[in-house]
N, C-alpha and C positions, 0 to 999 in steps of 0.2 A: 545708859542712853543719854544721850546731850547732843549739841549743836556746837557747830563752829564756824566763824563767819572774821571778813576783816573787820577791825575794831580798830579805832584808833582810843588807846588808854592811859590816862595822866601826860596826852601827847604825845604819843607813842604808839605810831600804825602798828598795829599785831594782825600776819596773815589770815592767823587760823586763832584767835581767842576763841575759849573753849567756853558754851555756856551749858552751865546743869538747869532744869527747870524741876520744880516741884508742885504741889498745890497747895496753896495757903487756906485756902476758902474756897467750900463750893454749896453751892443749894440751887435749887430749881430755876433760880434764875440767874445768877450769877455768880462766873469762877475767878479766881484772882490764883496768877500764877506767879511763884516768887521765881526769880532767876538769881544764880551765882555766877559772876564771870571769872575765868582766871586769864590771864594772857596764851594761856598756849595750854593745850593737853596733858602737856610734860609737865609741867605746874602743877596740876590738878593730881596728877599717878604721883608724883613725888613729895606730894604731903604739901605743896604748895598753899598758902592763904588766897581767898578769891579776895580783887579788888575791891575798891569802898565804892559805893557809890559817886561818891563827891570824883573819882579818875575817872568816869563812864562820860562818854559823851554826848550835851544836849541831845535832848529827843529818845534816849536810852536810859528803860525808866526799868531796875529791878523788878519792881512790881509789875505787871501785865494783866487788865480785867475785862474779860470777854463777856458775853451773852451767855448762859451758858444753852449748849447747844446737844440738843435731847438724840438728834438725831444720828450725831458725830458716831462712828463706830470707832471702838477702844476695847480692848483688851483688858486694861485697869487703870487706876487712875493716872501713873506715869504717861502711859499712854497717852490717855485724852489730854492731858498737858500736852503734849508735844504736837497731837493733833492742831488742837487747839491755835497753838504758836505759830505752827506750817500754813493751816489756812486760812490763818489771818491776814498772808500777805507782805506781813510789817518786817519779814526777812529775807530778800527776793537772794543773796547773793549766801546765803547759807548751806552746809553743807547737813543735812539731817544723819540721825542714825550713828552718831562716832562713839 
């Protein structure tokens, strides 16, 4: 499960940069969700390195820390990460579910 959206990376528009999310931290009030970007899917399948932070660009923060939210329905915790992600908003041109 992952996300894909355009990114521009170390200066570099990428259509479909590929992002994984996971959960770093969660407790009753608060989740913090790590993300991995790689430039493309193909990347990601082919044993590719996900970029560093320092190539992401401003306002594109690895880290991701929501409310957490009791009421979110999920299946597991993958899940409610992506939940999470999707209704927050902060990825309006994203493509869910790849």
């Amino acid at each position: 499960m992952a996300f894909t959206l355009p990114l521009t990376i170390n200066g570099e528009a990428q259509a479909a940069a590929y992002v994984k999310a996971t959960i770093a931290r969660c407790d009753t009030q608060t989740t913090v969700v790590q993300l991995q970007t790689w430039t493309s899917q193909a990347s990601r399948t082919n044993g590719g390195q996900s970029v560093p932070d320092n190539w992401l660009p401003d306002g594109f923060s690895s880290l991701q820390v929501f409310a957490t939210d009791l009421n979110l329905q999920a299946n597991n915790p993958v899940a409610y990460a992506y939940a999470l992600l999707e209704a927050s908003g902060k990825y309006p041109t994203a493509t869910w579910n790849v």
